[in-house]
N, C-alpha and C positions, 0 to 999 in steps of 0.2 A: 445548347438551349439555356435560357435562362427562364425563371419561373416566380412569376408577383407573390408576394407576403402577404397582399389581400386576402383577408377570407370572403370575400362578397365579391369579389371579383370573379364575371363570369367566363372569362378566357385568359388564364393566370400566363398559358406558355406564352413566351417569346422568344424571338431569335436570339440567338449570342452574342454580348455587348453588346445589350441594350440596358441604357443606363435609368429611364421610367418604363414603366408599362404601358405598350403602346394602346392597352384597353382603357383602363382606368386611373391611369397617371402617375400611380403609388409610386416612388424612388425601388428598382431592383434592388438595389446593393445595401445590407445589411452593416447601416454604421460605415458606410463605403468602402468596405472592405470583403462583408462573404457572399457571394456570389450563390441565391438558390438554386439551384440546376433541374430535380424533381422533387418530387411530393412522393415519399416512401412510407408515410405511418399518420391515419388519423386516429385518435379517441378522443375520448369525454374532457382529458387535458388540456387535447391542443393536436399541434400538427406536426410530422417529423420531416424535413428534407436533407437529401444528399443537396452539398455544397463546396463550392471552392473559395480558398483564401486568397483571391487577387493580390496581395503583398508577400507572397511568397515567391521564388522564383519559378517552383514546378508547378504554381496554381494547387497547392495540397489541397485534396478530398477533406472536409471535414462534414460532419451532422449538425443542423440548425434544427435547434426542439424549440416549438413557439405555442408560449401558453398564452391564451386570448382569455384575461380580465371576464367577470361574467356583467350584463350592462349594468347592474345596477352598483357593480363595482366601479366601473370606466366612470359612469355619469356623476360619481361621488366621493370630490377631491380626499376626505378622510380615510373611506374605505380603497381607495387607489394607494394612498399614503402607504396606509397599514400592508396592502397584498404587496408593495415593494419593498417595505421594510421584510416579510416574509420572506419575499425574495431571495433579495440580497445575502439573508441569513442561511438561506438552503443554500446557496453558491456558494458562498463559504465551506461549506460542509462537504459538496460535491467536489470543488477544488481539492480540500485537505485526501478524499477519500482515491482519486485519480490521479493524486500526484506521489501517494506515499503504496501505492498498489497497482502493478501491471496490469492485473485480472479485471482492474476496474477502468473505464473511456477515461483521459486526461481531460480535464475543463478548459479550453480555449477563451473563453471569455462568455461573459453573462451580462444584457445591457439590455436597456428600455426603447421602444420606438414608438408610437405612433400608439400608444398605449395598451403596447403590449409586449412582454416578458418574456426573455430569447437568452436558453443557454446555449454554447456552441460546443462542441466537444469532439475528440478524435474520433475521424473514421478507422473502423476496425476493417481490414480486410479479412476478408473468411466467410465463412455459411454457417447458419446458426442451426444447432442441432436436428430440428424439423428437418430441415434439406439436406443435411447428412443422412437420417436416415432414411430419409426417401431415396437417398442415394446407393448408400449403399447396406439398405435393410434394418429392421429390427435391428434395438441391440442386445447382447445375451450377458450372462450373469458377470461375467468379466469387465465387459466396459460401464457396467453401471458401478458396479464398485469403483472402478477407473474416475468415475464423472462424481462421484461422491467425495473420493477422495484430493480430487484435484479443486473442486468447488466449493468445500468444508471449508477449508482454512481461509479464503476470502469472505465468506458467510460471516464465518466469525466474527474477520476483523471491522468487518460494516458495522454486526450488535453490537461488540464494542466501542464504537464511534457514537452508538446511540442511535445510528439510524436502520430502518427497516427494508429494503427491499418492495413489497406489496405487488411483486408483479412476475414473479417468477413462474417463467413457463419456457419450455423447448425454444421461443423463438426469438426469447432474449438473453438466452446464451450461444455467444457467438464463438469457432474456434478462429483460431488465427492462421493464416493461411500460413503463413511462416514460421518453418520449422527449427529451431533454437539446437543447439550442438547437442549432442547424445539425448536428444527425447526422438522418440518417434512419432509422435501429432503435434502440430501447433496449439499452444495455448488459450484454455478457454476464458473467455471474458463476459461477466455480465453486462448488458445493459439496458437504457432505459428505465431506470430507477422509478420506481411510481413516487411522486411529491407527496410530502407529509398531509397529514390528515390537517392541518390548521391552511398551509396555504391553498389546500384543495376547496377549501372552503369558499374563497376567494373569486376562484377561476373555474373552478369546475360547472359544466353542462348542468343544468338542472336533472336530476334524475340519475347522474354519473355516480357509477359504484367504482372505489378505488380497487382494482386488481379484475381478475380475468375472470366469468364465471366458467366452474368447473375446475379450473388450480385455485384459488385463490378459497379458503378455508372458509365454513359458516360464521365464525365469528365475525371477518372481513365482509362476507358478502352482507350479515344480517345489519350488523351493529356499525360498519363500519371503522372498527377495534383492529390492530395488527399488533403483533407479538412478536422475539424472535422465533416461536415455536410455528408460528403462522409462515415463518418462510419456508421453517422446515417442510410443514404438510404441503407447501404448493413446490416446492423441491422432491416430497412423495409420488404429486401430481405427477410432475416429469417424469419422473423414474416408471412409471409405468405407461405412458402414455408410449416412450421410447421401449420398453419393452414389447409391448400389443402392436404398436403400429394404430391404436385407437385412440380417440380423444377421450380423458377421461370422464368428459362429462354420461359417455354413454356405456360406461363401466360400471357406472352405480347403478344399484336396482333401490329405490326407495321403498317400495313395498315390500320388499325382504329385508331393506335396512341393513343389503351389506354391498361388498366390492365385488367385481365379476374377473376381475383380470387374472387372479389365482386360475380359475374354474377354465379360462379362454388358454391359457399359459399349457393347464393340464390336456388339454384337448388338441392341442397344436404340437404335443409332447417335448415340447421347450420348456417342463418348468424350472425352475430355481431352487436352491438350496432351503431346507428351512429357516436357517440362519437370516441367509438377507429377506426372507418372508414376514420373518418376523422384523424383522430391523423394518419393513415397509409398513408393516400393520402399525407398528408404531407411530411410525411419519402421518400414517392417514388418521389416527385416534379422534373421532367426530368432537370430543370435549379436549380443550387445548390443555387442561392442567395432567393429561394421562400423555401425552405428547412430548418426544423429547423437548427439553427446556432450553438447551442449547446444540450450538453447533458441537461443540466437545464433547458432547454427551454421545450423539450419532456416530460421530469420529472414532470414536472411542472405541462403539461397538463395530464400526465396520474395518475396521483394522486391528490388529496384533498392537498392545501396550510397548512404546518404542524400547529398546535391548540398550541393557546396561553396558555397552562396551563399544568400545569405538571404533569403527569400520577403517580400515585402510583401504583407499581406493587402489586399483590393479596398475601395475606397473605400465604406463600411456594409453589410459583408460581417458584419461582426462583431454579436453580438446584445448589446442596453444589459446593462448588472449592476447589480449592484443601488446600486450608490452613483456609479460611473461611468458617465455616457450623453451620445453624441454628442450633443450640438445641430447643428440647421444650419447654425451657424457658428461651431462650436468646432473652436478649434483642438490638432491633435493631433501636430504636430510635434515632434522630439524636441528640446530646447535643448541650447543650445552651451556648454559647460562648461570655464572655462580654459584652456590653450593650445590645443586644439581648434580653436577656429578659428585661428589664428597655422598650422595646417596641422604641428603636433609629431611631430616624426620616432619613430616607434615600434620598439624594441629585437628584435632577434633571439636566437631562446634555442637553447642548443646543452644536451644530457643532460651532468650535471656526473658522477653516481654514481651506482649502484643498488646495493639490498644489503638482505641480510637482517635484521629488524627483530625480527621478535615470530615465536611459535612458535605463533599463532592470527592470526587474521583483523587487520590493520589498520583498525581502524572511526575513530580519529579522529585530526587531525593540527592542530596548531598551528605560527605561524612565529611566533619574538619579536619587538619594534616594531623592533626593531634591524637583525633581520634575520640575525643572525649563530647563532641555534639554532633547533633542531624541535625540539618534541614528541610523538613516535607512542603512542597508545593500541591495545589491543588487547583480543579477547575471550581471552586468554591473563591477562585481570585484573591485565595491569601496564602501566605508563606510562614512558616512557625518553625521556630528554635527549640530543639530539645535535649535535658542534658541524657547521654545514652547510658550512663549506669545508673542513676538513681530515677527516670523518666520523666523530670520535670519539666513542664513546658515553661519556657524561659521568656519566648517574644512571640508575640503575632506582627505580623508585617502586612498591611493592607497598602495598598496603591496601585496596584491593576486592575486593569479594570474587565478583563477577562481573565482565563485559564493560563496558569502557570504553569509549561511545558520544561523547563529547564532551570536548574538551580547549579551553583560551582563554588564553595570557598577558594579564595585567594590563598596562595602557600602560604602568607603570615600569618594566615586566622583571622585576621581582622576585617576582614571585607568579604561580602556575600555577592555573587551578582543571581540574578535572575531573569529569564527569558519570558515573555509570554505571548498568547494568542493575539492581546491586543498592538504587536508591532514594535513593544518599545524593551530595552532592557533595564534595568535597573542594578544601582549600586549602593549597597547599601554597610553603613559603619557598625561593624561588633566593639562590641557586645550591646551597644544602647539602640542598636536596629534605627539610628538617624539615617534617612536617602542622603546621599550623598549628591546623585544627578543622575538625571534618566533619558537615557540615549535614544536619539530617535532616528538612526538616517535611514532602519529600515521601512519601509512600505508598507511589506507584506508580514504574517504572524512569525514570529521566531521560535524555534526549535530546538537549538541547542548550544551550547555558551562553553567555554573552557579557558581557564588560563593557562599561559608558559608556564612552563617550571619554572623559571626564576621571578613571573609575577609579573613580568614589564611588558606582556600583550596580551590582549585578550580576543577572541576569535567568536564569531557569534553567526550561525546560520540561521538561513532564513530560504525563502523560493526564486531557485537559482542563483543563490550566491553567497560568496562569505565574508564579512565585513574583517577588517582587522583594527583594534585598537593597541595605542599605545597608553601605557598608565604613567600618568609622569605629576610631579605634586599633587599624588591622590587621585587626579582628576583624568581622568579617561576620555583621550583624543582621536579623533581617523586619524591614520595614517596616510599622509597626503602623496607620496613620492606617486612620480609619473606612472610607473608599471602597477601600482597595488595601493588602490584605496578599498575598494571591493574586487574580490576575486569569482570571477564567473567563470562558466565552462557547464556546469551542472544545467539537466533539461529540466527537472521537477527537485522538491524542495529537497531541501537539505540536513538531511535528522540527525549527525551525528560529527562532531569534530573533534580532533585530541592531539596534542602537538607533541613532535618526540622528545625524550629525556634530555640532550641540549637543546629543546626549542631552535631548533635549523629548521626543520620539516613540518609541514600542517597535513595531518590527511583530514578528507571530508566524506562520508559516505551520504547517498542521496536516492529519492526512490525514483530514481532512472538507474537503479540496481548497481552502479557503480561506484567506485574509490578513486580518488583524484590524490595525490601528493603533490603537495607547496613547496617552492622553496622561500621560505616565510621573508626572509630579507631582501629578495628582490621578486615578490610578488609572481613569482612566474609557476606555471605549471610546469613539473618534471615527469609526471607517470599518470597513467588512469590503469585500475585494474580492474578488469571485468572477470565474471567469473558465477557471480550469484546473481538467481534467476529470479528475485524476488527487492524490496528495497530495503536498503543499509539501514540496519537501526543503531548499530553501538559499535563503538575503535577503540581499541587502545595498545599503545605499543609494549614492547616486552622493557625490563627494565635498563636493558643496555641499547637498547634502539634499535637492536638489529631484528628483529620479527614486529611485524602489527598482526592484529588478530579483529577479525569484522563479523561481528553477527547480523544475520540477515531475518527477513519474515519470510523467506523461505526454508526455515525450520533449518540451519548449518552456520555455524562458525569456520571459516576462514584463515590460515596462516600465510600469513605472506611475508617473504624475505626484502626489506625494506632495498637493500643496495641495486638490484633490479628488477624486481616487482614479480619475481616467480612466486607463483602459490607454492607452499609448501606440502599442506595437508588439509584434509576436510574433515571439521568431525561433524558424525550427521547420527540420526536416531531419533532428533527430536521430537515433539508433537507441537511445537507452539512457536511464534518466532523469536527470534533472542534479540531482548532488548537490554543486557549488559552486558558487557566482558571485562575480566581484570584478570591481570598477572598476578601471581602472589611475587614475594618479596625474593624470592631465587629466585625468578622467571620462568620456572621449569613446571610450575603448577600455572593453572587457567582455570577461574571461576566462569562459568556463565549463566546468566539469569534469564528465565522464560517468561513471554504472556501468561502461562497456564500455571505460574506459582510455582516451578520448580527450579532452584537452584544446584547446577551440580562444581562439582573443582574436578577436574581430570590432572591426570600426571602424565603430561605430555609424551617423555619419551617412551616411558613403561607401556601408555596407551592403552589408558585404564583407567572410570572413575573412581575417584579417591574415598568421595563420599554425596550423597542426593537429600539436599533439603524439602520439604515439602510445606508450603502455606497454609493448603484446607480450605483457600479461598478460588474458586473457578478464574477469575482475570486480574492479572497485574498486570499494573499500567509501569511501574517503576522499579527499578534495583537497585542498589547501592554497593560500592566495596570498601573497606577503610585502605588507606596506601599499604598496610602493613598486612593486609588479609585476615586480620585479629575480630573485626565487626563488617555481620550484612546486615544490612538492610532491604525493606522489601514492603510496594505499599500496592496497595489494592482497589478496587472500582468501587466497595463499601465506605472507604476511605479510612480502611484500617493500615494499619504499620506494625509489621514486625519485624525483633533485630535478632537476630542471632549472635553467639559469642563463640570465638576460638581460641582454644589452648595454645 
C-alpha cells in the first residue's frame, strides 16, 4: 500500500506503485525516493509514517516525520524562510546526534516539499517499552535500574549537545529487536525527539503543548520551559508508569499534592527499596531546581561509583569479530614496549593552572611536539594559542564560521590545522597565526584532523569518510591516485583518526561503533575491528605501532594488536565516554580522558591505575596529552581549560 502526504486529503490509502494519488493527485513518492506506506503517529507537530526507500535494493523500512508549517507561516514567504532556516538547523543537530550514537534513530535525510518540512530517519525494529510490558508485565526493581542505567548515558550525551528531549515517555523508547553478542536484550533507543521550542513556534497546532501531558513536567506543560532536569522527571514518569502498569497521569492526587504509585506498589506488595524511592522522589520533585540537574547526577546515585582497577575479562568470555578471533592457542597477551619491562619509574602530576579560555564550549585541544603551547578550539568559532607554562594567550585565530571540533600541530611546530562544524579545514602559519589555505572538499562538518609523523600527510574526517592530504611546498593537496582520494567504508561519521608511528597505516574510528585500518599508500582498506558497542571517540597507537588503543562512548577502552586485528584487552569501570587516549612514552602506560572530567594513566601490564585526575567540572568536551606524557590538558562546556603537570 502506498499512503498520500496530503493532510487534506480525504482518502490518503493507495494501492502499491502508485506514483500520484489517485484521490487528490498529490506526487506519492517523497523527493522520489520514500515511499509512505502508513500513517503510525499524529500530534500537534505533524504526522509520523512507516516508509520505504525505493533506491535501496531491499526497499529499507525507514520513518517519514512531516511537520506541516502553521498557515500563517506557509502564506508568509519570511516567516516560511525563517521556519526552514530552523529547520535546516535542527537537522543538523539531529544528524550529528544519530550518527555519533546507536541509542539515538540515524537521520536519512531532511527536505522541503510542497511546503512542508520532512525528516526521514531509521526504522527501528523492536516494541517500545509500553508493549513490552504489556507483554510481558510490570516491571520490578531490577529492570528499572536496568532501563536507567542503559538510558542515562544517551540522556546525557543529547544535554551535552545542547539538546533536550521534551517527549520522554514509555512509547518512545523503543528496544531493538536484535540482540548484539553477550547482552541479553536488545538495545534500547529513544525516539521522536520533540523539536525545539523556537521552531515549534513555526509549525505547531494552535493550542500545541510541547511534550506529553502527565510525563512531561509543570514547567513544560505551564510555561513551555524544558530543562535537562525536565527529562529527567518525565524519565521519573516512565519509571513508574512501568512499574504500576498505570498511566501516570492518574497516580497523582492534586488534592493531597502527592504521588500514589508508592501507596499502589505497597498494596500489590511489590514495593521497592527505599533507595530507588528516593532516587524517584527525586525525579518527580514538582520545582525543577530540587530535581536532579543532570543525567550524572541520577547515574551516579543509581549505581555503585565505577572501581579503581581494571577488570580482566574471563578467558573466551569475549565473542570472535569479525577480523579478530581467538584460536585455541592464540596468544593474547599484551607486549612489552621499551622500558616497560626495565620496570620505568612513572611521573606524578600535580594541577599547574586553570582558567578561562573560550566564551563557548571547549571541543578541541592541541599540545605542540615541544610541549611548550596549547591550542583550545571552541564552539565560540575561534582558535587561541597559549603559552603552557607561564599562561599567556599568544593568538586568537578567527575564520570559521562555526564550531571548531578538532585542532593537530604539525611535527615541526609550525603549522596548526583545524577541523570545524562549518565543512572546511584550515591551515594555519606559527607563530604569526597567517591562514595559509582552507581546504574545502569536504561537504559535510569535520571531526577530526591528524598528521603523519613525518608531516607529509594529513588525514581529516568527516561523514562517511576520510579524506587524505598530501603537504608538499607548504601547501596542502588530495591525494589524486586511482584507489584513494577519499576513503569510504564508514556508515555514520567519523570522530577519530591517528596514523601509526611510520605512517603505513591510518585507523578511523566512527559512530557506526567501529575501526577501519588503511593502508595509507595505496588507499585500500585492510582490517575493520568491531567490538565496541557504542561510537569511536579517540585512537591512538602505542609507540612502536604494534597495539592501537580506542576509546569509545560506551564508557571502555580497547586494545588491539595492530598485525591482525585481535583485541587484546578491555579496560572498563568507566562512568562517562572516553574522548582521549595516549601512550606514554614507554608504551606500557595509557592515559585516558573522560566526558565526565576524569583523567586516569593505567600501567598496562601491572593492571592497575597509576594515578586519577579530577576537573570539578561536570562535562568535558576535550583532552589533551603532550607526546612526552609531561602535560594534560583538559577543557570544558564553561569553556574553561585546565593543564596539569608531570614529573
Amino acid at each position: 500500500m502506498s499512503y498520500c502526504l496530503n493532510p487534506n486529503c480525504l482518502s490518503p490509502e493507495n494501492p502499491d506503485g502508485k506514483i500520484v494519488c489517485i484521490n487528490c493527485g498529490t506526487k506519492i513518492l517523497l523527493k522520489d525516493r520514500y515511499r509512505p506506506i502508513k500513517l503510525i503517529g499524529v500530534g500537534g507537530m505533524g504526522r509520523n509514517f512507516l516508509a520505504s526507500d525505493e533506491d535501496t535494493p531491499s526497499k529499507r523500512s525507514c520513518v517519514i516525520k512531516q511537520l506541516s508549517p502553521a498557515p500563517n507561516t506557509q502564506t508568509n514567504p519570511n516567516s516560511f524562510h525563517k521556519a526552514v532556516e530552523l529547520f535546516n538547523r535542527e537537522a543538523v543537530q539531529l544528524d550529528r546526534l544519530g550518527s555519533a550514537q546507536s541509542q539515538i534513530p540515524q537521520l536519512l535525510a531532511y527536505l522541503e516539499q510542497d511546503k512542508r518540512l520532512y525528516f526521514v530517519q531509521e526504522f527501528i525494529d523492536g516494541d517500545n517499552l509500553l508493549v513490552e510490558m504489556e507483554q510481558e508485565g510490570v516491571f520490578d526493581e531490577a529492570k528499572i535500574r536496568q532501563l536507567l542505567q542503559d538510558l542515562l548515558p544517551v540522556i546525557k550525551y543529547i544535554h551535552q549537545q545542547g539538546v533536550i528531549h521534551r517527549d520522554l515517555k514509555p512509547t518512545n523508547i523503543m528496544r531493538r529487536r536484535t540482540v548484539m553478542p553477550g547482552e541479553s536484550r536488545g538495545e534500547l533507543v529513544l525516539i521522536d525527539f520533540g523539536i525545539s521550542k523556537q521552531l515549534s513556534g513555526t509549525i505547531a497546532a494552535e493550542g500545541t503543548v510541547l511534550g506529553t501531558p502527565g510525563y512531561a513536567p509543570p514547567e513544560q506543560m505551564t510555561y513551555g520551559e524544558a530543562y535537562p532536569a525536565s527529562d529527567i522527571y518525565a524519565l521519573g514518569t516512565t519509571c513508574i508508569h512501568l512499574l504500576t502498569g498505570i498511566h501516570p497521569a492518574r497516580l497523582y492526587n492534586p488534592q493531597q499534592n502527592r504521588w500514589l504509585w508508592r501507596d499502589l506498589l505497597q498494596q500489590r506488595g511489590s514495593a521497592i527499596s527505599s533507595g530507588l524511592e528516593k532516587i524517584l522522589d527525586k525525579c518527580l520533585a514538582p520545582d525543577v531546581r530540587t530535581r536532579y540537574q543532570s543525567a550524572d547526577a541520577l547515574l551516579a546515585d543509581i549505581q555503585p561509583a565505577p572501581v579503581s582497577r581494571l577488570p580482566v575479562p574471563p578467558s573466551g568470555a569475549r565473542q570472535e569479530t569479525e577480523t579478530g578471533r581467538r584460536g585455541a592457542g592464540g596468544d593474547t597477551r599484551l607486549p612489552v614496549f621499551g622500558a616497560a619491562a626495565a620496570g620505568a619509574k612513572v611521573p606524578t602530576c600535580r594541577p599547574l593552572r586553570s582558567f578561562q579560555a573560550h566564551t563557548g564550549t571547549v571541543r578541541a585541544l592541541a599540545i605542540s611536539p615541544d610541549g611548550k603551547l596549547l591550542a583550545t578550539g571552541s564552539d565560540d568559532n575561534t582558535i587561541k594559542l597559549w603559552e603552557i607554562d607561564g599562561g599567556k594567550q599568544l593568538l586568537t585565530l578567527a575564520g570559521h564560521s562555526n564550531w571548531v571540533t578538532s585542532l593537530a600541530f604539525h611535527p615541526d611546530g609550525k603549522r596548526l590545522v583545524s577541523g570545524s562544524y562549518d565543512t572546511t579545514i584550515k591551515l594555519w602559519q606559527l607563530p604569526d597565526g597567517q591562514l595559509i589555505r582552507t581546504l574545502t572538499a569536504h561537504t559535510r562538518e569535520v571531526f577530526c584532523v591528524a598528521f603523519s609523523p613525518d608531516g607529509t600527510r594529513l588525514a581529516t574526517g568527516s561523514y562517511q569518510s576520510v579524506n587524505l592530504w598530501n603537504l608538499r611546498d607548504g601547501f596542502m593537496h588530495l591525494l589524486m591516485g586511482d584507489t584513494f582520494r577519499t576513503l569510504s567504508g564508514h556508515i555514520k561519521w567519523v570522530n577519530a583518526v591517528a596514523f601509526s608511528p611510520d605512517g603505513k597505516l591510518l585507523a578511523s574510528g566512527g559512530g557506526d561503533n567501529t575501526i577501519k585500518l588503511w593502508d595509507v599508500g595505496k588507499g585500500e582498506e585492510l582490517r575493520k575491528l568491531q567490538g565496541h558497542r557504542a561510537g569511536v571517540l579517540s585512537l591512538t597507537f602505542s609507540p612502536d605501532g604494534a597495539v592501537l588503543a580506542s576509546g569509545s562512548y560506551d564508557k571502555t577502552v580497547k586494545l588491539w594488536r595492530r598485525v591482525d586485528g585481535l583485541e587484546i584487552r578491555t579496560l572498563e569501570g568507566y562512568a562517562a565516554g572516553i574522548v582521549a587516549v595516549a601512550f606514554g612514552p614507554d608504551g606500557q602506560t595509557l592515559s585516558t580522558g573522560t566526558e565526565n572530567g576524569m583523567v586516569q594513566r593505567w600501567h598496562l601490564r601491572e593492571q592497575r591505575p597509576l594515578d586519577t585526575l579530577t576537573t570539578d567540572v561536570p562535562l568535558v568536551d576535550a583532552v589533551a596529552f603532550s607526546g612526552k606524557g609531561k602535560t594534560i590538558a583538559t577543557g570544558a562546556e564553561d569553556g574553561t581549560v585546565k593543564i596539569w603537570q608531570c614529573d
